[in-house]
C-alpha atoms as one frame of an Amber mdcrd trajectory, in Angstrom:
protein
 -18.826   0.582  12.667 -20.061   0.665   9.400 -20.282  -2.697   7.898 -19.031
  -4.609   4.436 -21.667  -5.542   1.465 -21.278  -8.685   0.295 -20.197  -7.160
  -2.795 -17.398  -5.559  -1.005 -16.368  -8.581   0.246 -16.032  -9.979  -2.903
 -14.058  -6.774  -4.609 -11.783  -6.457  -1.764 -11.441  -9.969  -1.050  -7.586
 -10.382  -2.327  -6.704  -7.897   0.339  -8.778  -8.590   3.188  -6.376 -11.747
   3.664  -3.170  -9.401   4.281  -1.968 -10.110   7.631  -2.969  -7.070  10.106
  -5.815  -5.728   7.644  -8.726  -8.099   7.241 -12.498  -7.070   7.345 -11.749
  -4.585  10.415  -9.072  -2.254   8.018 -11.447  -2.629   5.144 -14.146  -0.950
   7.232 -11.476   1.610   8.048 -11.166   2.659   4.444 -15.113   2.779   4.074
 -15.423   5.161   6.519 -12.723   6.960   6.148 -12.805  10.316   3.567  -9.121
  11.313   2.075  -8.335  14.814   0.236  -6.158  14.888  -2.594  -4.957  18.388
  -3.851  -4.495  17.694  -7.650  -5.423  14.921  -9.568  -2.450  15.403 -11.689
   0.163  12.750 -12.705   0.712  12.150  -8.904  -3.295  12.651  -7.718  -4.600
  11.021 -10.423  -2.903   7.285  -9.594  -3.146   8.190  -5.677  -7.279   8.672
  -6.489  -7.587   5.758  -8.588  -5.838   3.499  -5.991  -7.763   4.524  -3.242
 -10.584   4.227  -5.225  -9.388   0.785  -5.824  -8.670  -0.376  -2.227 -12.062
   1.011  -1.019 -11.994   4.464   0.226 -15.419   5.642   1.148 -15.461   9.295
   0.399 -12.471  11.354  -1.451 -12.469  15.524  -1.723 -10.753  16.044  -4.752
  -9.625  19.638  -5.625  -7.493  20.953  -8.839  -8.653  24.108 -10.994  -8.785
  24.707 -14.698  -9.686  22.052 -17.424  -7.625  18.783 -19.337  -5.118  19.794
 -22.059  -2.880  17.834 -24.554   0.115  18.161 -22.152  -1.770  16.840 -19.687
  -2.309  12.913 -21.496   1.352  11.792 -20.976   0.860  10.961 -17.016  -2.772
  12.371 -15.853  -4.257   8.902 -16.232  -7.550  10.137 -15.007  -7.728  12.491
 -18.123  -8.881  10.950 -21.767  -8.459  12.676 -25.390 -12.294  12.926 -25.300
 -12.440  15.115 -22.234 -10.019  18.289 -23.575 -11.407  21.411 -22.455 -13.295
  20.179 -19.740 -12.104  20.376 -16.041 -10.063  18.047 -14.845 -12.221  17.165
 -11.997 -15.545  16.131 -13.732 -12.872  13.765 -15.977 -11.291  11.899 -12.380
 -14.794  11.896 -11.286 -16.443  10.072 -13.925 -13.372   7.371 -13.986 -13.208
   7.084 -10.665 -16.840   6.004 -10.289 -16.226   3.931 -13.805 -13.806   1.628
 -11.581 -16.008   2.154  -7.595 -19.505   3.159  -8.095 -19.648   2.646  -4.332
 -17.334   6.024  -3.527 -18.806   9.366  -2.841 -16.914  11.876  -4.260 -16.594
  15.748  -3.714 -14.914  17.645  -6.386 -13.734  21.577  -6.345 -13.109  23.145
  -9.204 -10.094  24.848  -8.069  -6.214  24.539  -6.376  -5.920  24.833  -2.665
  -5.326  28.262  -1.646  -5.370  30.631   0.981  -9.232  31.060   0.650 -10.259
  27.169   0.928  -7.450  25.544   2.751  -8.841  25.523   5.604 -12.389  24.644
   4.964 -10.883  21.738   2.417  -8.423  19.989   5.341 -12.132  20.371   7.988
 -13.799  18.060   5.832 -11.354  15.392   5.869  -9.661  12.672   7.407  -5.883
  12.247   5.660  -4.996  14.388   3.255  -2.809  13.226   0.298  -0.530  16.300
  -1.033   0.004  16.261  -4.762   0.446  20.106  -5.531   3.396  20.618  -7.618
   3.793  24.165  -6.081   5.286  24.805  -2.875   2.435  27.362  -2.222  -0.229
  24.830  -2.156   2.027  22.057  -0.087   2.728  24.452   2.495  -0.449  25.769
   3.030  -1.875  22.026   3.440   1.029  21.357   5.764  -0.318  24.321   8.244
  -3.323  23.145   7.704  -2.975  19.846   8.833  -0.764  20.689  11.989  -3.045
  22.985  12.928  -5.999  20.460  12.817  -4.320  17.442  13.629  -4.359  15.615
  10.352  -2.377  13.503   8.846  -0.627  14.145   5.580   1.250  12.019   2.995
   3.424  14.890   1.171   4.597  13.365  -2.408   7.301  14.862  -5.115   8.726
  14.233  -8.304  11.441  16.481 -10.745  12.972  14.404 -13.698  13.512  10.504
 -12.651  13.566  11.635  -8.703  10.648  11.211  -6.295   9.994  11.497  -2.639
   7.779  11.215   0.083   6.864  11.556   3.711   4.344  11.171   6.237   3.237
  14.182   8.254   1.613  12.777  11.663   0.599  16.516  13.777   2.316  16.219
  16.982   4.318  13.136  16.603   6.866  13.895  13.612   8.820  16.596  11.806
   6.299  18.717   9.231   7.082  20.052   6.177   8.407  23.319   7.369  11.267
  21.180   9.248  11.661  19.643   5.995  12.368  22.849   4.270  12.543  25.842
   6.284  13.683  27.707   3.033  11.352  26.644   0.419  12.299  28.090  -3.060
   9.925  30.581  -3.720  10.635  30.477  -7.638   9.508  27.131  -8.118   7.687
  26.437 -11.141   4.454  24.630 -11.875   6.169  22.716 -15.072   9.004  21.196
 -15.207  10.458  17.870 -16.531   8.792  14.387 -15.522   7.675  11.198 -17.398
   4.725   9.680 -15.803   5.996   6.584 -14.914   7.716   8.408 -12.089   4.967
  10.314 -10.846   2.839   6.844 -11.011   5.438   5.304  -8.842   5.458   7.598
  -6.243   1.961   8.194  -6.237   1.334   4.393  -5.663   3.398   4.597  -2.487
   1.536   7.748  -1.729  -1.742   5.423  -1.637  -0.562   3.296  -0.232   0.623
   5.131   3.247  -3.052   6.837   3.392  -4.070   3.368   3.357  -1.529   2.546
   6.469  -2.467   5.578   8.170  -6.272   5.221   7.707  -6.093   1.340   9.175
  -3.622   1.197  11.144  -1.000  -1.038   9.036   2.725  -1.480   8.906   4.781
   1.399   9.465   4.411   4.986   7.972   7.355   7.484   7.097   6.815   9.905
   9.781  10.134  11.444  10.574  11.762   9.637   7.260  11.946  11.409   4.074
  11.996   8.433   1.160  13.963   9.335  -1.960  14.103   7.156  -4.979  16.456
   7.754  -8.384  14.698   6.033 -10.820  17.721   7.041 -13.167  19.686   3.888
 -10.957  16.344   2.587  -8.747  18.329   3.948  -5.578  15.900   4.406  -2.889
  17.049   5.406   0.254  15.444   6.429   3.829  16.570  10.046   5.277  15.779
  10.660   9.380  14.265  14.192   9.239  14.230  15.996  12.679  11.327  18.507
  14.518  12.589  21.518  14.266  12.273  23.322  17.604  12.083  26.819  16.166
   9.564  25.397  13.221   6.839  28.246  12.631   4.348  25.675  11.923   4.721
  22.963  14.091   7.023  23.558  17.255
């Protein structure tokens, strides 16, 4: 197993004493190499705390380049950097805070064309699409190839988010076996919500990838930030599920 620098040591060294983590989950998050699709208002914060807690290697994947809409929650996106993609932007602030992670960036959304090949070189993958297109086509991915994925969502003041574990728990399809196909890529959100969820996002890659606590496979999480009502929802396999029965 790859071992930690002393400079890791030191950087890391708040949460190397958590109870069930220490130097052996730290080495877990070294090795370990995480996709995020979008580095949006949800990617974004799920990038820069991974990038934080020590991931070694992230794929990070989102088309097109920053604009002024963009500023109010895509907190790896700066007024300097408008008109230029999106990924070169998290790239260069991601290695601002860990010059010590390797980063792969793709100049484009998950589709059709690159799911696939995306979800192959990874270990977890951390869904942050705001269109159902791109979530469902990670989800069959990552049945098919056994990987996990943490699935998060925001509309308004309302977030949620589950765990996808292939062959153990109830996959997005289960979730929503009628997905509506005129969702829209913009719709209302302050980023304070999507930072929220997107820092419980991190952190269940960073449960999965060491081994830690509990994850929400089979349990959809749901928070109201409107009232701060969070509440846990069982969600069933589906035995005529498409993608995963």
């Amino acid at each position: 197993m790859t071992q930690l620098t002393d400079k890791e040591k030191a950087v890391y060294e708040w949460q190397l004493t958590v109870p069930g983590f220490g130097e052996e989950g730290q080495k877990k998050l070294k090795e370990a190499t995480v996709l995020i699709s979008r580095v949006g208002g949800l990617g974004s914060v799920v990038a820069y705390e991974l990038a934080a807690a020590g991931i070694g290697k992230m794929v990070l994947a989102h088309g097109g380049n920053v604009k002024p809409s963009d500023l109010n929650r895509q907190l790896l996106m700066t007024d300097s950097w408008l008109g230029k993609p999106r990924v070169d932007s998290a790239k260069r602030r991601l290695l601002e805070l860990n010059p010590r992670l390797e980063i792969e960036t793709v100049n484009a959304n998950v589709s059709e064309e690159n799911a696939a090949e995306l979800v192959s070189k990874v270990d977890v993958i951390v869904d942050c699409a705001p269109l159902f297109e791109e979530r469902f086509l990670m989800n069959r991915e990552a049945v098919k190839q056994k990987k996990p994925l943490v699935d998060c969502a925001m509309y308004e003041l309302e977030a949620q988010i589950m765990t996808i574990l292939p062959g153990q728990s109830a996959c997005l399809s289960c979730l929503y076996p009628d997905w509506p196909k005129a969702w829209k890529r913009e719709f209302p959100v302050f980023g304070a919500v999507s930072g929220a969820v997107a820092c419980l996002g991190a952190m269940e890659a960073i449960k999965v990838i060491a081994g830690l606590g509990e994850v929400l496979s089979g349990n959809l999480l749901s928070m109201d930030l409107r009232d701060m009502s969070f509440y846990k929802t069982k969600i069933n396999r589906r035995d005529n599920c498409p993608i995963c029965s």
